[in-house]
Each structure stands twice: as C-alpha cells, then as structure tokens.
C-alpha positions in Angstrom: 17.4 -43.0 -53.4 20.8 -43.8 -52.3 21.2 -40.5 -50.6 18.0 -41.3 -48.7 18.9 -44.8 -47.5 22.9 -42.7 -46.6 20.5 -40.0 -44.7 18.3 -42.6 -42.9 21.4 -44.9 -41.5 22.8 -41.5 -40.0 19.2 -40.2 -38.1 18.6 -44.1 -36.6 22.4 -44.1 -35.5 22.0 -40.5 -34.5 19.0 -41.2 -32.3 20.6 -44.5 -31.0 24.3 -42.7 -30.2 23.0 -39.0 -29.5 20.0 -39.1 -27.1 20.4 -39.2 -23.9 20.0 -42.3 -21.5 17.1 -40.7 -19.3 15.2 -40.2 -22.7 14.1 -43.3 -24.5 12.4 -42.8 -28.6 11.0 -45.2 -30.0 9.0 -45.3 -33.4 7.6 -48.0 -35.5 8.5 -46.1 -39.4 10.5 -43.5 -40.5 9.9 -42.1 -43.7 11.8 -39.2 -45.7 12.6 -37.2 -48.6 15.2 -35.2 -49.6 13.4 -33.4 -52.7 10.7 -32.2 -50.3 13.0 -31.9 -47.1 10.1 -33.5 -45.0 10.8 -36.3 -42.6 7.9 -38.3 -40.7 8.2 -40.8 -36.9 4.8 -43.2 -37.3 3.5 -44.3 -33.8 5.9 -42.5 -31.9 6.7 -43.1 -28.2 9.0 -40.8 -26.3 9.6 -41.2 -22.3 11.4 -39.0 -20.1 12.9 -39.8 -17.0 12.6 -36.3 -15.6 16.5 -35.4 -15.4 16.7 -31.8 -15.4 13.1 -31.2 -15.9 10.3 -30.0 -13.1 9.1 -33.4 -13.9 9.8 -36.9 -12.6 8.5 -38.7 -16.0 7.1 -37.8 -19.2 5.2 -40.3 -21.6 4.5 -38.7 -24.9 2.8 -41.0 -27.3 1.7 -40.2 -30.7 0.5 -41.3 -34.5 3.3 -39.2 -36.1 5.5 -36.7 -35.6 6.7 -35.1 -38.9 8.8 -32.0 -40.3 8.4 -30.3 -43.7 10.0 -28.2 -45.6 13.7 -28.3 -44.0 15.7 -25.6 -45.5 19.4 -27.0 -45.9 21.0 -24.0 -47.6 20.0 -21.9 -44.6 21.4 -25.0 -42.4 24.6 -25.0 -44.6 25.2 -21.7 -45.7 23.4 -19.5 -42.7 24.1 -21.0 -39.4 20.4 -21.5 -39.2 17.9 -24.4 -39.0 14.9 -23.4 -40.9 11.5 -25.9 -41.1 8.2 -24.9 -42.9 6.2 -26.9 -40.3 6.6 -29.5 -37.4 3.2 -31.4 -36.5 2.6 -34.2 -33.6 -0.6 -35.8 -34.7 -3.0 -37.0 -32.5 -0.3 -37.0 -29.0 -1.2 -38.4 -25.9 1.3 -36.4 -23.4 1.6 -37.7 -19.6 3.5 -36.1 -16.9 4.5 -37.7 -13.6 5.0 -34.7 -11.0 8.3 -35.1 -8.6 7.8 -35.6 -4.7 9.0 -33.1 -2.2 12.2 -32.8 -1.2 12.7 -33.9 2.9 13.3 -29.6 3.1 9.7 -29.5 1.4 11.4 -27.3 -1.2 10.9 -27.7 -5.0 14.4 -28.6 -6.8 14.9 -25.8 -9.0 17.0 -27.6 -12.3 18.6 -26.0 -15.3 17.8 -25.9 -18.9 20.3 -28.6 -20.3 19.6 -28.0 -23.6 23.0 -26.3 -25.2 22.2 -25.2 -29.0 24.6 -24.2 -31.5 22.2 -22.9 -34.4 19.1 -20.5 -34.6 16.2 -22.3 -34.9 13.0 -21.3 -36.9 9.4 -22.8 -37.6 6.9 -21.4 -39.7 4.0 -23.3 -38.4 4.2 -25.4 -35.1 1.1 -27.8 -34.6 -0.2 -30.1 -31.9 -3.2 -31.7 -33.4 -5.8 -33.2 -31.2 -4.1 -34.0 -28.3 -5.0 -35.3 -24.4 -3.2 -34.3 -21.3 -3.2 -35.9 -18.3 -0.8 -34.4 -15.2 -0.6 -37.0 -12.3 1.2 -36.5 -8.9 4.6 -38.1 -7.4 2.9 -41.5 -7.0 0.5 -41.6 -10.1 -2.3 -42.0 -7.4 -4.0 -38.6 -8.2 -4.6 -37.0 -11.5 -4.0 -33.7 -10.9 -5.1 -32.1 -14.3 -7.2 -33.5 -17.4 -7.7 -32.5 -20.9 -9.7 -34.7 -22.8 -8.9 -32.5 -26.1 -6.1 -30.0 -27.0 -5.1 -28.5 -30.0 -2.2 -25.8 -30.7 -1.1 -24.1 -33.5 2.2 -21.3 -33.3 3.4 -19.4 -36.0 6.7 -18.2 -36.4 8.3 -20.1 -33.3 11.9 -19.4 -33.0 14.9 -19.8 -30.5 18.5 -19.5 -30.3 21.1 -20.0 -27.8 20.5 -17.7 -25.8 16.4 -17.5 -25.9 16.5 -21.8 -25.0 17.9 -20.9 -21.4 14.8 -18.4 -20.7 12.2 -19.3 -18.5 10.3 -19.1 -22.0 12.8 -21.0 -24.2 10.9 -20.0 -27.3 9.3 -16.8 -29.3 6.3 -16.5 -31.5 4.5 -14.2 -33.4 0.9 -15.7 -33.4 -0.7 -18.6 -31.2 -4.4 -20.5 -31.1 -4.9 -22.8 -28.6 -7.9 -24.9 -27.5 -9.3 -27.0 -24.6 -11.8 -29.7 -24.1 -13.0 -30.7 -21.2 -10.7 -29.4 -18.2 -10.5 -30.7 -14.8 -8.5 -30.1 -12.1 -8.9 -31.0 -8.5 -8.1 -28.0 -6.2 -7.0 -29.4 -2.9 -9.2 -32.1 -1.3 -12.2 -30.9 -1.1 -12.8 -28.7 -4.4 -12.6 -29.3 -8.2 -12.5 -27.2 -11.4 -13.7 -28.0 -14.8 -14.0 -26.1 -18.0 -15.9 -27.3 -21.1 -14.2 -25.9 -23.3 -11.0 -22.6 -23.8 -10.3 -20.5 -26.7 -7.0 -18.8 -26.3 -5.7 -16.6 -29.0 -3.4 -13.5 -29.5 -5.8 -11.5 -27.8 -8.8 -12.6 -26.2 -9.4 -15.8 -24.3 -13.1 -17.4 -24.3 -14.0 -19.9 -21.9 -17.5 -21.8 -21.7 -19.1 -23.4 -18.9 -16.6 -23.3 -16.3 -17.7 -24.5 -12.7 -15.9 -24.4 -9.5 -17.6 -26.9 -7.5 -16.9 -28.9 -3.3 -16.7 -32.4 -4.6 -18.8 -33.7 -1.3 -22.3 -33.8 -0.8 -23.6 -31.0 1.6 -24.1 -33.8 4.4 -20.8 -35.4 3.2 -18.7 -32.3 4.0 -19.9 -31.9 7.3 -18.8 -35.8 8.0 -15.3 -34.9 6.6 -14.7 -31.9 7.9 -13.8 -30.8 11.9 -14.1 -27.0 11.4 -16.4 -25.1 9.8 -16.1 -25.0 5.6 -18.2 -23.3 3.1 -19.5 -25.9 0.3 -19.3 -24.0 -2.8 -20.9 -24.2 -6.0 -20.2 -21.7 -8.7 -21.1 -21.7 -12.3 -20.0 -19.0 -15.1 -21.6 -20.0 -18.2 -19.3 -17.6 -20.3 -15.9 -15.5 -19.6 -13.9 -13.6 -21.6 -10.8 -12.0 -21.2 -9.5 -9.5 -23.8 -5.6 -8.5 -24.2 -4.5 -10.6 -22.2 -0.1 -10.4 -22.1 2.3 -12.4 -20.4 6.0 -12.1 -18.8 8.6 -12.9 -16.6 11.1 -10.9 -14.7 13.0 -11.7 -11.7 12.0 -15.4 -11.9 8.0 -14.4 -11.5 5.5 -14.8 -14.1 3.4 -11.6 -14.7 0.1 -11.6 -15.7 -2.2 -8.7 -17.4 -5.5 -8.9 -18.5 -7.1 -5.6 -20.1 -10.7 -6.8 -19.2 -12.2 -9.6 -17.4 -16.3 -10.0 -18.1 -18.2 -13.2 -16.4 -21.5 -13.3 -17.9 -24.5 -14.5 -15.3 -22.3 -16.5 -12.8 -24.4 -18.0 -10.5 -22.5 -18.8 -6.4 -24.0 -21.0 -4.0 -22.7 -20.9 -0.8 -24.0 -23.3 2.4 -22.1 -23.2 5.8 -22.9 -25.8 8.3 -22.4 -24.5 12.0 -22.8 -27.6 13.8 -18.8 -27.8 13.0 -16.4 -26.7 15.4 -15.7 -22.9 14.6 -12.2 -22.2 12.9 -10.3 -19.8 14.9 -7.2 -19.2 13.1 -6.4 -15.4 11.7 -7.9 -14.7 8.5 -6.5 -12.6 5.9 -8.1 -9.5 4.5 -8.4 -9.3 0.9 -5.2 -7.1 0.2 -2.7 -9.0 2.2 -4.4 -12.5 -0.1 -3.4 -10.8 -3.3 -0.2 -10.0 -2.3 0.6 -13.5 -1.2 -0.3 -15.0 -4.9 2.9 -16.6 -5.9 2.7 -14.5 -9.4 1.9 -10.8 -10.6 -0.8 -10.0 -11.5 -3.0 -6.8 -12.7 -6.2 -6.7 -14.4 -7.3 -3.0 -15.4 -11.3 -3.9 -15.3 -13.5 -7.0 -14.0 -17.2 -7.2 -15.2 -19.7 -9.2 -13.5 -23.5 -9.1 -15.5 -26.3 -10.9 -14.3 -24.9 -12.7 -11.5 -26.7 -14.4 -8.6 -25.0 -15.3 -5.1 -27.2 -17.4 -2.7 -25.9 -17.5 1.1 -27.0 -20.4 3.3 -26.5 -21.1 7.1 -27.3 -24.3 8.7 -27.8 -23.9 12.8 -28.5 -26.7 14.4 -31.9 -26.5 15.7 -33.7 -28.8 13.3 -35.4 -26.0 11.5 -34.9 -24.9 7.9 -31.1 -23.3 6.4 -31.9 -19.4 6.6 -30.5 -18.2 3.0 -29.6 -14.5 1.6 -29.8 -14.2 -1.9 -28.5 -11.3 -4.2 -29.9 -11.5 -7.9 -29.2 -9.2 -11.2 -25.7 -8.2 -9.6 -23.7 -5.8 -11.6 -20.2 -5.3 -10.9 -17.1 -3.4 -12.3 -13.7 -4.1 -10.5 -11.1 -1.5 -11.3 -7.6 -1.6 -10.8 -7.2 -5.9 -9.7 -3.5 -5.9 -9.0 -0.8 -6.9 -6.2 2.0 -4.7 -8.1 3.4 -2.0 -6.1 2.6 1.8 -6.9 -0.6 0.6 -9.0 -4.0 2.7 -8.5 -6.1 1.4 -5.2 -8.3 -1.3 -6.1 -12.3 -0.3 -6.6 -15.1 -2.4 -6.9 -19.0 -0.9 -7.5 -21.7 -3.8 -7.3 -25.4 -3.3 -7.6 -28.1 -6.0 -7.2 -31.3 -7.4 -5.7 -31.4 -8.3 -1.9 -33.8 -11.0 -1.3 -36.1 -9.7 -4.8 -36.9 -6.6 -3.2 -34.2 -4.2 -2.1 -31.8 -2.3 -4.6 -28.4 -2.2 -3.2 -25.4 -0.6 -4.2 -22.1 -1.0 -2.9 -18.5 1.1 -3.7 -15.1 -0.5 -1.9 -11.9 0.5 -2.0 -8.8 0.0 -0.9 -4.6 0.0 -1.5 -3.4 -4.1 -1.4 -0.1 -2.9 -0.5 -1.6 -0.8 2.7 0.5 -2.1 6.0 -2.4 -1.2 7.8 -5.0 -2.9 5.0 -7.4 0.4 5.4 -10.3 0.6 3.2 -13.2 2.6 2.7 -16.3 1.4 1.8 -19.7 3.2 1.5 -23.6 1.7 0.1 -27.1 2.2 -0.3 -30.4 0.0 0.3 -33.5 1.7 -1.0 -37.3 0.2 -1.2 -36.5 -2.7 1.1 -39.4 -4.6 2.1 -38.0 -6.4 5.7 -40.6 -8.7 6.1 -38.0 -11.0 3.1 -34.9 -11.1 5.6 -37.1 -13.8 8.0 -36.1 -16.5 6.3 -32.9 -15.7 7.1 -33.8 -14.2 10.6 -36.0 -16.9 11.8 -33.6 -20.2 11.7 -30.5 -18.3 12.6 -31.0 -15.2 14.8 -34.4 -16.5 16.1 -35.9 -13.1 15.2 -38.5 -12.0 12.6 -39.2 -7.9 11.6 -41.8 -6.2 9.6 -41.8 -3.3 7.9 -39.6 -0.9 5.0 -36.5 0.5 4.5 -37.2 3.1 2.4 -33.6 4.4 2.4 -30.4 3.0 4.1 -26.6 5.1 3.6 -23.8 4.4 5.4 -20.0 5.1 5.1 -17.6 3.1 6.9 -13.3 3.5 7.1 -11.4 0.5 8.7 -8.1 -0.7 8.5 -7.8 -4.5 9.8 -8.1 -3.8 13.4 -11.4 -1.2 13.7 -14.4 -0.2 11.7 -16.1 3.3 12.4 -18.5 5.5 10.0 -21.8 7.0 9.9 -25.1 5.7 8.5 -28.9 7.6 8.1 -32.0 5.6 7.6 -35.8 6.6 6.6 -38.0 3.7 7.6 -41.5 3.0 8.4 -43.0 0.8 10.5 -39.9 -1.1 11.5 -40.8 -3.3 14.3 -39.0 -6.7 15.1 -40.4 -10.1 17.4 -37.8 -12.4 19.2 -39.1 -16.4 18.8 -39.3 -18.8 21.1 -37.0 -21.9 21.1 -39.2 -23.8 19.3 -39.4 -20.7 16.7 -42.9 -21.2 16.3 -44.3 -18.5 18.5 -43.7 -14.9 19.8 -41.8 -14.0 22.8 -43.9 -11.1 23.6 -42.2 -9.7 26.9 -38.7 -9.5 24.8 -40.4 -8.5 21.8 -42.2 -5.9 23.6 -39.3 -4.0 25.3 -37.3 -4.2 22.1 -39.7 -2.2 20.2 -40.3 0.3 23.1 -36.3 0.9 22.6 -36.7 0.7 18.9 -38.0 4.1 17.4 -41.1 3.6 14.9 -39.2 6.7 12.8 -41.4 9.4 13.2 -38.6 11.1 15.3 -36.9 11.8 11.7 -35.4 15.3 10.5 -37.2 17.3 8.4 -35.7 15.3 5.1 -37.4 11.7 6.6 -34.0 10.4 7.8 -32.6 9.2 11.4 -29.0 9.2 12.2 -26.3 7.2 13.7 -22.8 6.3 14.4 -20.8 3.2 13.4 -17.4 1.7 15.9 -17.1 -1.9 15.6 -14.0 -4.3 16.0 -12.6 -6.8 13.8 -13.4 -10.3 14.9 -9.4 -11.6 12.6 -11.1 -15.4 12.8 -14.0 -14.7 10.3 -14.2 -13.2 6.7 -14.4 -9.2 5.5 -18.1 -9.6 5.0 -18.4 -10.4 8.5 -16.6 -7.6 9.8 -19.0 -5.4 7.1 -21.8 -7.0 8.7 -21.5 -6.0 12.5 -20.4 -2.3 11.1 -23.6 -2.2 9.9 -24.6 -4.0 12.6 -23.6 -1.5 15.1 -25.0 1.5 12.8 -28.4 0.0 12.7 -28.6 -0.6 16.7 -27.5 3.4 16.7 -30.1 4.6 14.4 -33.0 2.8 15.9 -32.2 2.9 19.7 -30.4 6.4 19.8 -31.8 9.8 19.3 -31.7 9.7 15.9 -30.3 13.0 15.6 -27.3 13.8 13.3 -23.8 14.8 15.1 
C-alpha cells in the first residue's frame, strides 16, 4: 500500500512536471496496482494544441484509459517497456484541421517524440469510439464516425520505428465503422453504413456517393454545366489489401475489388453555360492521384447506370440506361512499368441490346493512346427515342442486328473501322414542337440512308471511323462521335469494305 501511494505521487507529479505545455491531461481518478501492474485514468480528457502535429487541436475525451499487465523486469532488466493491454473506453476523439499557409502549402512538421526504450503491447483496443474531423475554423465537419472500434495485436515501436511515417508495427488489426460521412467538396457527400477492415479483406455495406442539392437546386448554384450524381453500392469487398510508404507516398494494393449491384444516376442540365476548360483523359487522372495505387482486378456484378440530359425545350429529360452490367477491370494502377490497364463490360442498352465493350490503354502513355473495340447485337432502335426525341429532335425505327467497331486514339484523334447488319433502319427529324414529323428532312435523310440490302454476302455493311477530340468534354463523348462518325459511314456510304 505504501509503495502504491510512493508510485501514485510520482505519475501525478510526472504528468504535472513532464508533459508538455501544448498538451493539457486531465482525469477525474487514478487507480493502480502494483501486484497486477495495471494502472487506470477515469473520465479522461486530453487536448492538444497541434504543435508538431498536422493538426491545429485535438480533443480526446474518454471513460477510462487503462494499462495491464506492465512488465517491470523487462522495464528493469531488458531496456524494454512491455504491457499486456492498453484500452481507451468509450473515446470521443476531435480534430481541428490547420488553415493554409499564405504560400497555400501544407506545413510539413516532425515527429517530436524522442524514445529511449522499445515498446511492446500485446493487445491495443479502442472500444466504441466517435470521430469527428472539423476544418481550420470548426465551421465544417469534414468527416463523421458515429461508431469506431479497433483492436491491434502485437503493436510495437522503437526509436527508430516512432520517427516513420508509420510510427508503429503490428501483427494483426480489426477495425470497424459506423456510420461514415464525409463531404467531398461543395457539392458532393459520401457516407458508409458501416466498414469491416481486417488483415485481409475489407467489407463495406451500403456506401452511397451522392450531389447534396436537389436536381433544380444544382442548376440554381451552379454557372457551368455539373453532373448531379447519385450512386449506390449496396456491398464492396476488397480482398488482400496491403499498405506502404516509400519516398514520402503512401502505396496502396488491393488484390481484388468486387461492387455488388451498384446502381449510378447521372442527370446533366444544359441550360447551364457549357464548361470549356481542358479535360483530362482517364490516364493522365490516375496519374495525378496524390498516392500509388494498383489494384490487380475490379469486379462490377449487377450494375445499373442511368444517363439523363435536360435541354431546354420544356419537353421530357431523354435518359440512356445500361442494366445487368458486368465488368472486370484488370491491371488499375498509375505505377510505372505496370501492365496496360483493361476493362471488359457487358450489359443491357435500353432492355434490349447486349453490348460488350473491351478498352485498353497504358496510364503512363505521353500520348494517352488507347484502343477500344465493342459489340451491339439484337438492338431494337425504336428504345433510343426517348433519348432521341428531347435531345437530338430525331426518332428511328428499326434493328440492329449486329454492330462491330474497332477504334485507336490517342488524346488528339480517333480513327477505326465499324460493320453493321441492320434491317429497316429508317430515322424522322421532329418539328420544334417535337410533336410531328418533318417529312421533307425526314425524307431526304432516308433517301441517303441505305435500308441494308446493299450488304455483302455475310449481311454486313462497312465503314470508316476519323473523328477529333473535342479536350472540353469527357472520353465517353469522344467514344460517342467515333461511333458517331462510323455510323454516318456505314449508312450513307457504299457500304463496301476497304
């Protein structure tokens, strides 16, 4: 008992000498024993001023903070600090982010901690914790976890392993998430009901990506055209997943990547003034991520993406939809000398029409070349009009019975080759009003368009493909007036194969 009462005077002077003035600890009991070598904070409060840390202030508030099973002949006699488990019970952890320097550059500090021993625990637990990350002026929470709990086994550092970017090791972790939110810039948010993250697979439920504004709303905030996004992935999960750091960036490797029936709703409105700043192709995007990454395989299953596009002309949004979409992405990676990145997608266009896609391409290309090649097959034309109608002011009838093409671009030009068997493809321009026929127009387009009987032997018509990058709008545009172009040259041309 005396040796306790000896042992408690020196931690409360310790804590009141030794810790630094940016940090202040406070604690409402402190409880020990020697026998067991367990000591236990109640109601804990800790609060960082942010000196030599990425953040400005850090409030951690908890029931208890305890340590069992201290090892003092390993303290004495081995240079080591050894401790069977640390647990903070029931923590409420709050970070305060720093504001930007004048130079807009982050202040990069250094690891003040200087330790003299190794350090070891057996079992390191945060039990049923919340999170909340706010920005420089506490006006904006910038992430939320309503629920976190995180056990490590085998955590140990040293003095050399405390100044890594890492400043621990461990043998085992589990660590889960409730409720996750985080805003992404202004106009987006993501949330996650729940994460599992363990040695080797990571399973996330329910996570949703989603434009925080109304469809109307956006278009009131905005100046320049924005897609409003709304995408839901009822299930993901990532297996062997490994993380590490090397010349001051994190990498990141995932063995497999599967998101099971994601569902993406895109709507454009084009009443907005048109954004004509350059836009990136995919490759040159990946290699500006500020971190390394490469995942060997991506797995969509039973996805859905539904495109809409607003004109205005007071008539309905024309939509494209692709259902039961399949896709395997091989080879996801902005590190140098890895394999090109290849993505094969089959779905549903519009319920009727199977489509397949394969695209591929190197991310570190200077040129950003790519080759991409797909098929349509039974695809009954009459289903584009809802599309066609409210934004080209056109409508068609009849089948695609077979569609190829082949295209090679780089991020300049587009040219390839595409054969189509068809029957009784015929199209009708609309009046203003888009509630009758312009039949003079619609007449002398299907005099240039051919009906198909002028096929080869094998039911097919041929044609060529040269288009030109318009560098203000997306890849999938720039896929689109390839095809575009190909379709004009099938139907108006000779049909014959060069």
């Amino acid at each position: 008992m005396i040796a306790e009462w000896k042992v408690k005077k020196e931690i409360i002077a310790f804590l009141e000498q030794k810790v630094p003035n940016h940090i202040e600890f406070t604690y409402d009991e402190l409880t020990l024993s020697l026998l067991k070598g367990s000591i236990a904070f109640n109601d804990v409060e800790v609060v960082n001023l942010g000196k030599q840390t990425s953040s400005c202030e850090i409030k951690i508030n908890a029931n208890q903070f305890a340590i069992k099973g201290f090892n003092y002949w390993k303290m004495l006699f081995e240079k080591s600090i050894f401790i069977k488990s640390l647990t903070l019970s029931k923590p409420h952890l709050k970070f305060r982010t720093c504001p930007k320097r004048p130079d807009n550059k982050d202040e990069i500090k250094n690891n003040p901690i200087k330790l003299i021993k190794e350090i070891f625990i057996e079992d390191l637990i945060l039990d049923s914790g919340i999170v909340e990350v706010w920005d420089s002026e506490e006006k904006v929470e910038l992430i939320s976890v309503e629920s976190i709990k995180l056990h490590l086994n085998n955590v140990a550092t040293n003095p050399d392993i405390i100044t890594k970017y890492l400043p621990f090791t461990s043998s085992k972790y589990n660590i889960e998430f409730k409720n996750f939110n985080a805003p992404l810039g202004k106009y987006e948010k993501l949330q996650m009901a729940s994460m599992v993250m363990k040695d080797s697979t990571i399973n996330i439920t329910d996570l949703s990506l989603f434009t925080v504004y109304s469809k109307t709303e956006l278009s009131k905030e905005i100046t320049y055209e924005r897609d409003h996004v709304n995408l839901s992935v009822p299930v993901i999960e990532i297996e062997n997943h490994n993380y590490s750091v090397a010349n001051d960036s994190i990498h990141i490797y995932f063995k497999e990547l599967l998101f099971t029936q994601p569902n993406l709703e895109i709507y454009r409105d084009k009443s907005n003034l048109e954004d004509l700043e350059n836009k990136l192709l995919y490759g040159k995007l990946l290699q500006k991520l500020p971190f390394k990454l490469a995942i060997d395989s991506v797995l969509i299953k039973k996805g859905t993406i539904v495109y809409e596009e607003d004109i205005p002309n007071n008539t309905k949004a024309g939509a494209l939809n692709f259902d039961k979409l399949n896709a395997n992405i091989g080879h996801l990676s902005n590190i140098k000398n890895e394999k090109p990145l290849n993505i094969q997608l089959n779905a549903n266009l519009m319920g009727t029409g199977k489509l397949h896609l394969n695209w591929q391409f190197d991310v570190h290309d200077p040129k950003s070349a790519f080759q991409i090649s797909g098929e349509l097959s039974k695809f009954n034309t009459v289903s584009l009009n809802d599309f066609l109608v409210p934004n080209l002011r056109t409508q068609t009838t009849g089948t695609i019975d077979q569609f190829y093409f082949t295209i090679s671009g780089n991020e300049d030009v587009a040219v390839g080759d595409i054969k189509m068997s068809y029957d009784d493809f015929k199209f009708e321009v609309l009046n203003k009003d888009r509630n009758g026929v312009k039949k003079v127009l619609s007449f002398i387009g299907n005099l240039l368009v051919s009906d198909g009987s002028k096929a080869d032997e094998y039911g097919y018509r041929y044609g060529d493909i040269s288009a030109e990058r318009v560098k203000n709008k997306s890849f999938f545009n720039y896929l689109w007036i390839s095809i575009k172009d190909g379709l004009l040259s099938v139907l108006t041309g000779n049909g014959k194969k060069e």
